[in-house]
Steps between C-alpha positions, in 0.01 A plus 500: 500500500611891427384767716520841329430834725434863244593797715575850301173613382275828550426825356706706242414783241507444141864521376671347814657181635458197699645203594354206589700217688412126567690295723470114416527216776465109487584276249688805314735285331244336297333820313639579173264777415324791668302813389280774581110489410244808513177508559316842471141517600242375235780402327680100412808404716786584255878423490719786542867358503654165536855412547637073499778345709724569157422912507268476236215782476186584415320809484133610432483756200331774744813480736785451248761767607352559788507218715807280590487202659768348683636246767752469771626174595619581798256651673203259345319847383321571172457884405295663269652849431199741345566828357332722294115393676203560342147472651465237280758307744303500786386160591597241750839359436564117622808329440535155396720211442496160374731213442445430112653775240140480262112490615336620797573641853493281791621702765344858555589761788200719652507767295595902563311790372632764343288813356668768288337808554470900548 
């Protein structure tokens, strides 16, 4: 089993940054892929960013060059850096992780919110 905790989230005004973190425990050694989902209200669950155990990543077209996804090893911690928000952005952010490189999602964290704003 993975356990995956989101902290980072709140409220920022249009054109400004956040980063999200999300600290991994359990069976850590056996995930070889993790990523960020959205879900705004009324809206589907979408994938933001992914990254695999090889460094691999993925980005949605609304974050591209935005958004950067990353990982470090040592401390178990996934970040999503966000720059550039948009109102569009706002949505809760959970992080997840699973143990196969293709197909869906096993493990998910609680989610944060984050609202972009004036």
């Amino acid at each position: 089993q993975v356990q995956l905790v989101e902290s980072g989230g709140g409220l920022v005004q249009p054109g400004g940054s956040l980063r999200l973190s999300c600290a991994a425990s359990g069976s850590i050694s056996s995930i070889n892929r993790m990523g960020w989902h959205r879900q705004a209200p009324g809206k589907q669950r979408e994938l933001v960013a992914s990254i695999t155990s090889l460094g691999s990543t993925t980005y949605a077209d609304s974050v591209r060059d935005r958004f950067t996804i990353s990982i470090d090893n040592a401390k178990n911690t996934m970040y999503l850096q966000m720059n550039s928000l948009k109102p569009e952005d706002t949505a809760v952010y959970y992080c997840t992780a699973d143990n196969q490189i293709v197909g869906t999602y096993n493990y998910w964290g609680q989610g944060t919110q984050d609202t972009v704003s004036s």
